[in-house]
C-alpha atoms as an extended CHARMM CRD file, in Angstrom:
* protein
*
       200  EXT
         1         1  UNK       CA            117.7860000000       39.5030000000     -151.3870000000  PROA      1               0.0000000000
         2         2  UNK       CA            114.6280000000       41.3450000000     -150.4660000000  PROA      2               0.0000000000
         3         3  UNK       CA            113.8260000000       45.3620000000     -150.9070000000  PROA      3               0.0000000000
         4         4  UNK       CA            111.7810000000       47.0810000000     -148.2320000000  PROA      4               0.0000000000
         5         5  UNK       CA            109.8300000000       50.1830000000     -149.2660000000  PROA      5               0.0000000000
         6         6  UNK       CA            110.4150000000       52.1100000000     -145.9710000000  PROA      6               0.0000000000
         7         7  UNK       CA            108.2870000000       55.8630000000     -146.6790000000  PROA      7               0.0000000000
         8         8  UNK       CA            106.0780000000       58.3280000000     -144.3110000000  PROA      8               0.0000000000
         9         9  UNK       CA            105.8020000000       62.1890000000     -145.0150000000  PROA      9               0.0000000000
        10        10  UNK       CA            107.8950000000       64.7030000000     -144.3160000000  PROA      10              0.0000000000
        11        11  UNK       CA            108.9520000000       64.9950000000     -140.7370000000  PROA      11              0.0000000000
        12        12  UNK       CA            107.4840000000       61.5070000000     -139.2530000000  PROA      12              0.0000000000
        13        13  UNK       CA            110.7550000000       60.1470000000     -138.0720000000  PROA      13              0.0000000000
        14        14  UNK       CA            111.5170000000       57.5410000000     -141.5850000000  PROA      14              0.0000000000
        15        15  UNK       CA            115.5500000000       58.6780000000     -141.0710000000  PROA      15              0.0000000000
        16        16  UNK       CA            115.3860000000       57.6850000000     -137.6100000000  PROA      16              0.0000000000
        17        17  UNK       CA            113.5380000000       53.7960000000     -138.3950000000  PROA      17              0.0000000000
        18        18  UNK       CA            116.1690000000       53.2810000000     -141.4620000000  PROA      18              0.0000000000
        19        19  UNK       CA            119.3090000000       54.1040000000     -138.7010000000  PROA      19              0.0000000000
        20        20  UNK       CA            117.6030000000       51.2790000000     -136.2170000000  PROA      20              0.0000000000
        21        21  UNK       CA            117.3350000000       48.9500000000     -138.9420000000  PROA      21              0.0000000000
        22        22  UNK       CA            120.4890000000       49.7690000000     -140.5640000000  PROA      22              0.0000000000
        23        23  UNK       CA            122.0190000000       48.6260000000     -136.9810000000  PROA      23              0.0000000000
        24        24  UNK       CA            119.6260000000       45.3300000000     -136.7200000000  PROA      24              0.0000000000
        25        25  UNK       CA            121.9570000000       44.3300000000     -140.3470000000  PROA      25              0.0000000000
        26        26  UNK       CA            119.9900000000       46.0490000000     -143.3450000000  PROA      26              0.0000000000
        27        27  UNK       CA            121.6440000000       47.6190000000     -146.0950000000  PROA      27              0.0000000000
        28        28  UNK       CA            119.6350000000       51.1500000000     -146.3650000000  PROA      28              0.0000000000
        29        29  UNK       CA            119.2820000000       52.7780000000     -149.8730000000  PROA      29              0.0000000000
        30        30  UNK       CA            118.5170000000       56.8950000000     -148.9300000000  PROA      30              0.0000000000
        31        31  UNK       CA            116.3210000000       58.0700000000     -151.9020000000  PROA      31              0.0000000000
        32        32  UNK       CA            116.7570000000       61.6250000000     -151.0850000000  PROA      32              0.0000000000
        33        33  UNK       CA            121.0390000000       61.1330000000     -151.1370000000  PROA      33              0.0000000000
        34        34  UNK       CA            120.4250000000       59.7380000000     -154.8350000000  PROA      34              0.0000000000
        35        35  UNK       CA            118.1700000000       62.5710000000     -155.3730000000  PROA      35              0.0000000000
        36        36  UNK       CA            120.8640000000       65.0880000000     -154.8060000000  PROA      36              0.0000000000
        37        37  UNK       CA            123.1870000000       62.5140000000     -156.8960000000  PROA      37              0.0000000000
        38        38  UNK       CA            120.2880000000       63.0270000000     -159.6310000000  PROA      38              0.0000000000
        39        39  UNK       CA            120.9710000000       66.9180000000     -160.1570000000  PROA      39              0.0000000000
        40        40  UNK       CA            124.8080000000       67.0310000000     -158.7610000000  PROA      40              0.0000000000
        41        41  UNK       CA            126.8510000000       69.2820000000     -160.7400000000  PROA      41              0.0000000000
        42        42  UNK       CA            127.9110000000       68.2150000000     -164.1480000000  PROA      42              0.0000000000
        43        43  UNK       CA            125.1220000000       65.7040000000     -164.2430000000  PROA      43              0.0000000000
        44        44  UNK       CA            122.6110000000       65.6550000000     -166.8400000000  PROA      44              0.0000000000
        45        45  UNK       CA            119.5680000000       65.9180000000     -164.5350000000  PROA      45              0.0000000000
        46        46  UNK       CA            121.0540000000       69.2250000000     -163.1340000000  PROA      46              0.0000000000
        47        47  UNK       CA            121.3510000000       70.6760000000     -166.8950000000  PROA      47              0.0000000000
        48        48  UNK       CA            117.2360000000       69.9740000000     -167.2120000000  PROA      48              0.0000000000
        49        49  UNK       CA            116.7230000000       71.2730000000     -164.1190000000  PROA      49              0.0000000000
        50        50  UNK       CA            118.3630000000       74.6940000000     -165.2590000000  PROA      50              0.0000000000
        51        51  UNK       CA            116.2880000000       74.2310000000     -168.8680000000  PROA      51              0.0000000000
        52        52  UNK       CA            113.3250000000       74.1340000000     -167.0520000000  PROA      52              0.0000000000
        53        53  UNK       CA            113.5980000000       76.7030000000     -164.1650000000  PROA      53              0.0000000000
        54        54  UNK       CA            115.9860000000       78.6050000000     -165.4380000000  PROA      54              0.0000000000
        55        55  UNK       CA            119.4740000000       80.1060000000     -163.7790000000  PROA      55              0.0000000000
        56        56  UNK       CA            117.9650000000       81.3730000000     -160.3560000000  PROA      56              0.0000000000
        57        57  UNK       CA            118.0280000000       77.8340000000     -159.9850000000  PROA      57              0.0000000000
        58        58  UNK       CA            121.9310000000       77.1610000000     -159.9240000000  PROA      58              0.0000000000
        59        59  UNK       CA            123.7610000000       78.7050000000     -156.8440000000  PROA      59              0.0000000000
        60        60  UNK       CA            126.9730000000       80.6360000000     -157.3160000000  PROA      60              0.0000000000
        61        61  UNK       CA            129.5730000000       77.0260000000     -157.5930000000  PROA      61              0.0000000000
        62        62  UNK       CA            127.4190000000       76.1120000000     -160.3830000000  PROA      62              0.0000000000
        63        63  UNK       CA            125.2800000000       73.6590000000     -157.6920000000  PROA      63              0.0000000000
        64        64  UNK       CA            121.7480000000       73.0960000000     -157.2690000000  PROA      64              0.0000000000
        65        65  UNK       CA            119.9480000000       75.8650000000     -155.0730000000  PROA      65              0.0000000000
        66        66  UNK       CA            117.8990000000       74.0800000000     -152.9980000000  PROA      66              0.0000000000
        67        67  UNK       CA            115.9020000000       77.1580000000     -151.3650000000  PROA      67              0.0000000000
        68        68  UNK       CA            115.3100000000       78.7370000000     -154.6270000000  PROA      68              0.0000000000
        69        69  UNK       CA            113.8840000000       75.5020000000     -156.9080000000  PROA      69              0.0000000000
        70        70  UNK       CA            111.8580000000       74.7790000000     -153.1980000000  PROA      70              0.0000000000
        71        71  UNK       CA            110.2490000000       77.7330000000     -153.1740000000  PROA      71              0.0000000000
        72        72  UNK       CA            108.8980000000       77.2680000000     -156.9710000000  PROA      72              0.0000000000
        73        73  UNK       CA            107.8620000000       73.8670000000     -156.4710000000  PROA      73              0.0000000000
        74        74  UNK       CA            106.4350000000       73.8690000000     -153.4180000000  PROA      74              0.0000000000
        75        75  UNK       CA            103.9480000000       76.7460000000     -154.2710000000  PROA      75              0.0000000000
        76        76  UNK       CA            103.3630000000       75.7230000000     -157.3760000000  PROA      76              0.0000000000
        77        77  UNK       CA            101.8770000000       71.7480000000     -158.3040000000  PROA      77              0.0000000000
        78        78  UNK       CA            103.0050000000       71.6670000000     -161.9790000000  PROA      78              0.0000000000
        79        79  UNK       CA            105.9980000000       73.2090000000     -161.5020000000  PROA      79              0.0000000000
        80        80  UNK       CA            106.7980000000       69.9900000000     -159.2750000000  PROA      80              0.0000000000
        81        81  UNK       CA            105.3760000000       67.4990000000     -160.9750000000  PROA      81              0.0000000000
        82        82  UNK       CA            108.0510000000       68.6150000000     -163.9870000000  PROA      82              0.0000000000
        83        83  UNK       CA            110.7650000000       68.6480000000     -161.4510000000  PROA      83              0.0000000000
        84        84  UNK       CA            109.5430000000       65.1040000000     -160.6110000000  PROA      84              0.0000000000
        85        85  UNK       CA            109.9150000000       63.7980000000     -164.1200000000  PROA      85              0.0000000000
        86        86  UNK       CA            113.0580000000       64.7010000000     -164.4750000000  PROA      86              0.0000000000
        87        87  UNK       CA            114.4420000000       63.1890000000     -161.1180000000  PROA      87              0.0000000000
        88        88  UNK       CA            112.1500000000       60.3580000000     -160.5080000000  PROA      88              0.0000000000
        89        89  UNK       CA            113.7370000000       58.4220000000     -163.3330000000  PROA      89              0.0000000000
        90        90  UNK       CA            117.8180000000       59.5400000000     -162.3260000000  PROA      90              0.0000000000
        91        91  UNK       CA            117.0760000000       58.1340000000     -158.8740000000  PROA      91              0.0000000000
        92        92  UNK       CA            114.7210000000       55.2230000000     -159.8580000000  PROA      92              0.0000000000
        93        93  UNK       CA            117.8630000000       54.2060000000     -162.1820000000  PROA      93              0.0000000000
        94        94  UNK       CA            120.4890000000       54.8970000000     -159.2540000000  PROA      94              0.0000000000
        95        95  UNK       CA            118.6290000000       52.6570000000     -156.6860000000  PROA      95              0.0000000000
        96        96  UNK       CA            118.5800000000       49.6270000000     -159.0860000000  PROA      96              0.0000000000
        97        97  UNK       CA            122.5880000000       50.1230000000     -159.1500000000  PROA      97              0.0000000000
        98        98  UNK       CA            122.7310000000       49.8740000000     -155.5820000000  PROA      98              0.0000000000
        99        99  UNK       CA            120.2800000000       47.4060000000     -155.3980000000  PROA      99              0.0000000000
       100       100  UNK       CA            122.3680000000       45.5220000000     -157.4360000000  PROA      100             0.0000000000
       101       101  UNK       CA            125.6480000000       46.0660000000     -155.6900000000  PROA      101             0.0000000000
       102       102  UNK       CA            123.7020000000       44.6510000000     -152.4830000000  PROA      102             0.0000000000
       103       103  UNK       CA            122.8610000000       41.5410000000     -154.0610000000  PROA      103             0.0000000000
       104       104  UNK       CA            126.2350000000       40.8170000000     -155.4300000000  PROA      104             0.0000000000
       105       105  UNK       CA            127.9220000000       41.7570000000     -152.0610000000  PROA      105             0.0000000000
       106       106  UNK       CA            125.6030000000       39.3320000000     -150.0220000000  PROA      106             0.0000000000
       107       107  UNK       CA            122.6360000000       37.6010000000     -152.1830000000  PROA      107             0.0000000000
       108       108  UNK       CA            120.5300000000       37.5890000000     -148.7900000000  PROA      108             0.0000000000
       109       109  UNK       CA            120.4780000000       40.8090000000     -147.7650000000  PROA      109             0.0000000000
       110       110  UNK       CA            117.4700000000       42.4380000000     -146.6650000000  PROA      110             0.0000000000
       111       111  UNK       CA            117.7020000000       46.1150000000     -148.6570000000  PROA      111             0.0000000000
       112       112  UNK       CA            115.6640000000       49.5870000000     -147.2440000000  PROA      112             0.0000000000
       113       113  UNK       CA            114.5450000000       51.6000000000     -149.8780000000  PROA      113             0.0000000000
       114       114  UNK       CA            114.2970000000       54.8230000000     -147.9180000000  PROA      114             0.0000000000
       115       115  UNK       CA            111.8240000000       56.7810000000     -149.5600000000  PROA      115             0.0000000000
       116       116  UNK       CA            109.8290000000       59.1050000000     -149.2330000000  PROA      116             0.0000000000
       117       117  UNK       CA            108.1280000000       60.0650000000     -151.9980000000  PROA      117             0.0000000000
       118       118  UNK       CA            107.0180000000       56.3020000000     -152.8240000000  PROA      118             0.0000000000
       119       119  UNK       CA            102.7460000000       57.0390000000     -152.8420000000  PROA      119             0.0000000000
       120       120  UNK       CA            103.2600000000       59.8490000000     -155.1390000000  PROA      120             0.0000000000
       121       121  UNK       CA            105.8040000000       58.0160000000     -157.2970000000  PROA      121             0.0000000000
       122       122  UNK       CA            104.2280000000       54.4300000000     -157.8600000000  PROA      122             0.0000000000
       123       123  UNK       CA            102.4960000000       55.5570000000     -161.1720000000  PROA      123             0.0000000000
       124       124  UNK       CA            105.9830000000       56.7620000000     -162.7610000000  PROA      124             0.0000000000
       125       125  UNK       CA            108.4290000000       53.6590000000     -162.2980000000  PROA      125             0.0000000000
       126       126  UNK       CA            107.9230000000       50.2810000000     -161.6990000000  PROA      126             0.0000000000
       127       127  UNK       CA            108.2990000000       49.6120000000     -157.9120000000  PROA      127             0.0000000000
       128       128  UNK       CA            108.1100000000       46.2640000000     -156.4460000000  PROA      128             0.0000000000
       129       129  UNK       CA            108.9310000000       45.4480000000     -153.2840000000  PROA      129             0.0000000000
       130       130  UNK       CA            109.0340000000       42.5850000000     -150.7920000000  PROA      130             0.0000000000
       131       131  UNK       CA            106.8610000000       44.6140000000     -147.9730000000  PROA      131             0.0000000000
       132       132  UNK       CA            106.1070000000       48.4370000000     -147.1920000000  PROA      132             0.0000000000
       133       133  UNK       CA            106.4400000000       49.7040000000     -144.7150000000  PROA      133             0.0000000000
       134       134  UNK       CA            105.4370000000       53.4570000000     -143.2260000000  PROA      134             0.0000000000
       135       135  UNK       CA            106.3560000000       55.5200000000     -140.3340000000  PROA      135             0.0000000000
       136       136  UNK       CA            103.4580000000       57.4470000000     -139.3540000000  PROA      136             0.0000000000
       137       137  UNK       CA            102.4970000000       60.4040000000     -137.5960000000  PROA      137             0.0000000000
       138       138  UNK       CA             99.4790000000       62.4280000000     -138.5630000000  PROA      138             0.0000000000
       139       139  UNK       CA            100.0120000000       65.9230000000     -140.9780000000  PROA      139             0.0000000000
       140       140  UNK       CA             99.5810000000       68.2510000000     -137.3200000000  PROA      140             0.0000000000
       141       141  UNK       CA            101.9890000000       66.7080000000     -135.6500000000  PROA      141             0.0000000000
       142       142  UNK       CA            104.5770000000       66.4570000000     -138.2380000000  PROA      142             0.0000000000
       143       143  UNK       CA            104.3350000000       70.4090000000     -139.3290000000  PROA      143             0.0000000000
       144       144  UNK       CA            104.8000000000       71.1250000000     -135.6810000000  PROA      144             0.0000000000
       145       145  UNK       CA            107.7680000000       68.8810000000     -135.5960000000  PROA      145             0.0000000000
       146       146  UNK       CA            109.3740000000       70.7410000000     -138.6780000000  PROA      146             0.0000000000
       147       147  UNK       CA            108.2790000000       74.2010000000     -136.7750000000  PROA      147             0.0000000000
       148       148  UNK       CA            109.7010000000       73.0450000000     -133.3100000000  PROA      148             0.0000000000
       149       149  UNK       CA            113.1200000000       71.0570000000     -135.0330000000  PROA      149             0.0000000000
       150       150  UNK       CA            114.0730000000       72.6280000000     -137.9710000000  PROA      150             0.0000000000
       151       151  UNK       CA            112.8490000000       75.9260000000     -137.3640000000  PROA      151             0.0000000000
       152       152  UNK       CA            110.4590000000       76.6340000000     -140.3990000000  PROA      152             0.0000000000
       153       153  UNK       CA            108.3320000000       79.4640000000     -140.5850000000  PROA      153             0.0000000000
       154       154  UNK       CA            104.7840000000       77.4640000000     -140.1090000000  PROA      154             0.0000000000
       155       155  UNK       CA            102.6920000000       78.6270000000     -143.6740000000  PROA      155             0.0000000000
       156       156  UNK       CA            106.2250000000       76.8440000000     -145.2920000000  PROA      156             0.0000000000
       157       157  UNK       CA            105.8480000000       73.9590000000     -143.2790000000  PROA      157             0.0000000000
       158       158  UNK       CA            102.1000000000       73.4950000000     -143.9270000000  PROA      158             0.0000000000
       159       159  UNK       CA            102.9400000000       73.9720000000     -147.5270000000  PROA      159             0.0000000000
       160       160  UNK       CA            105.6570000000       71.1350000000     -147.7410000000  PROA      160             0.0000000000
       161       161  UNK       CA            103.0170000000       68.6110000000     -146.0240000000  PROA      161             0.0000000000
       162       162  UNK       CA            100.1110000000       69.3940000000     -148.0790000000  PROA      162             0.0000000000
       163       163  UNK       CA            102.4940000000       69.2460000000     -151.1970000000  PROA      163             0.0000000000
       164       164  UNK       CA            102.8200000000       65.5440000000     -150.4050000000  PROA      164             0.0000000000
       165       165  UNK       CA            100.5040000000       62.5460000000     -150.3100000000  PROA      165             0.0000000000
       166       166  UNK       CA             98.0350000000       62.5380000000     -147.5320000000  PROA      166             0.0000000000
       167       167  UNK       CA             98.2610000000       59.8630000000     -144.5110000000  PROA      167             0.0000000000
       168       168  UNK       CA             95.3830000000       57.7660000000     -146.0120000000  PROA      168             0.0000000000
       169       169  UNK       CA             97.0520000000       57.5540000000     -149.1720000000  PROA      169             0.0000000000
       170       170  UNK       CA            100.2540000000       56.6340000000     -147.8010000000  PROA      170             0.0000000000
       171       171  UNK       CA             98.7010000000       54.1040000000     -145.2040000000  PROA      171             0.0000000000
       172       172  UNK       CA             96.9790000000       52.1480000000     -148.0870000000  PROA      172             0.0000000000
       173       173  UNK       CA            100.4540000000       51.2960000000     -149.3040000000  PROA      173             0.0000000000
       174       174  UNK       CA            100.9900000000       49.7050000000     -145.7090000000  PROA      174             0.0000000000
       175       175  UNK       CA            101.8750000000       46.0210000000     -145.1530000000  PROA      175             0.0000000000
       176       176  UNK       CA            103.2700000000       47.1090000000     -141.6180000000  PROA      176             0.0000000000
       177       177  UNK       CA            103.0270000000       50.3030000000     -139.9650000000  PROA      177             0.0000000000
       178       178  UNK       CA            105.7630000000       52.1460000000     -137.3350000000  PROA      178             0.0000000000
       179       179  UNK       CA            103.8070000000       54.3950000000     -134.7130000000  PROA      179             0.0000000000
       180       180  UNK       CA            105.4070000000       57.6930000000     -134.1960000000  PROA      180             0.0000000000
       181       181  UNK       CA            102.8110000000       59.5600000000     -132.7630000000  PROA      181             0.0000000000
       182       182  UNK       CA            104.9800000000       59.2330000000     -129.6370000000  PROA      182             0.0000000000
       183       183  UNK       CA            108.6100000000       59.7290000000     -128.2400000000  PROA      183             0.0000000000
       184       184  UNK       CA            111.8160000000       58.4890000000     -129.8100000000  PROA      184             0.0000000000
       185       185  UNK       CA            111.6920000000       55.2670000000     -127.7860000000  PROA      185             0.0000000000
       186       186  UNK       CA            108.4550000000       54.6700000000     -128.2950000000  PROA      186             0.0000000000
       187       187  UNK       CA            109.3300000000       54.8990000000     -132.1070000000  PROA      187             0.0000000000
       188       188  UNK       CA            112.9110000000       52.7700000000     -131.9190000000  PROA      188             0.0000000000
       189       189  UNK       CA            110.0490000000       49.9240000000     -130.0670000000  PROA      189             0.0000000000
       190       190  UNK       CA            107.7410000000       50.1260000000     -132.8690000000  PROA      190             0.0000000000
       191       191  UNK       CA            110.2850000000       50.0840000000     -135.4700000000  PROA      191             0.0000000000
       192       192  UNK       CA            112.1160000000       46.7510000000     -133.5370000000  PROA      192             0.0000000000
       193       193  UNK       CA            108.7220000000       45.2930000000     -133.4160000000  PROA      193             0.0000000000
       194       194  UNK       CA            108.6750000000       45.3910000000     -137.4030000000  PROA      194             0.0000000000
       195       195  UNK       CA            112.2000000000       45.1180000000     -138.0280000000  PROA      195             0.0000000000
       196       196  UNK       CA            111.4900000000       41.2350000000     -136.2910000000  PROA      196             0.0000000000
       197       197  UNK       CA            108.7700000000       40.2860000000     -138.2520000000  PROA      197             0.0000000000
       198       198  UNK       CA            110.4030000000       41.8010000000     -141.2090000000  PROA      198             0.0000000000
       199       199  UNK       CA            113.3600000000       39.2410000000     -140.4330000000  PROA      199             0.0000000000
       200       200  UNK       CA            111.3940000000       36.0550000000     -140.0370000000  PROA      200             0.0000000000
């Protein structure tokens, strides 16, 4: 088996490369879906969430509110960092399961670690992959991609990029890089043009 670090901020089209390669064969692990498995109700990460941020935190069915921990965390860089401590580890632990189940269900798959916190989280977990790999687009481009697709109010979506790494720090991770400065097929060309020398 190998593991493929697949990151790139918020916006630069990372769902859209680990779809292509899930069709070219790889088994894609979604960081954020174990991140909301992390703090699901019941679970013991949700609890420390509530210690820490208190109620206005849980939404009416007793689940995570979303809207209400973002808009502590991402005004507020300690506030995150103690969210990040309590879910880094959850979803660290969850990925090596299904890491795990990969390799027993076919012991040469090649496994994408979607994820896209990876340059802020190297220092907290021990993450070792086969290759890296990150979908870029430069900060501009992506906050007018979260204005123009997902409809948020511009300060919030400068806000959510500057909360995370910056390109340079991201691109020194980089043992290949997918371009997606451009359209969606110029993107799906780029990320085929990886995918193949990922596959060698």
């Amino acid at each position: 088996m190998r593991i493929i670090g697949l990151t790139g901020g918020i916006a630069a089209g990372k769902s859209t490369v680990s779809a292509r390669w899930a069709e070219h064969g790889a088994v894609v692990v979604d960081a954020d879906r174990l991140a909301r498995d992390a703090v699901a109700p019941g679970s013991p990460g949700l609890e420390r969430v509530a210690e820490r941020f208190g109620p206005g935190v849980i939404a009416a069915d007793g689940s995570l509110d979303r809207p209400a921990l973002g808009a502590i965390v991402f005004s507020d860089p300690a506030a995150r960092k103690d969210l990040e401590a309590i879910t880094h580890p959850e979803v660290w632990r969850l990925a090596q399961q299904a890491f795990d189940a990969a390799e027993a269900a076919d012991p040469e798959a090649v496994v994408v670690y979607d994820v896209p916190l990876l340059a802020e989280a190297r220092g907290s977990r021990p993450l070792q992959f086969d290759a890296v790999v990150v979908v870029d687009a430069p900060a501009a481009q992506r906050i007018e991609r979260l204005v123009a697709h997902r409809g948020m109010p511009r300060d919030e979506a400068e806000r959510r990029v500057a909360a995370q790494a910056s390109d340079a720090e991201r691109l020194a991770l980089a043992d290949h890089v997918v371009d997606a400065t451009g359209t969606l097929d110029d993107t799906l060309r780029s990320a085929d043009a990886v995918w193949e020398r990922l596959a060698r």
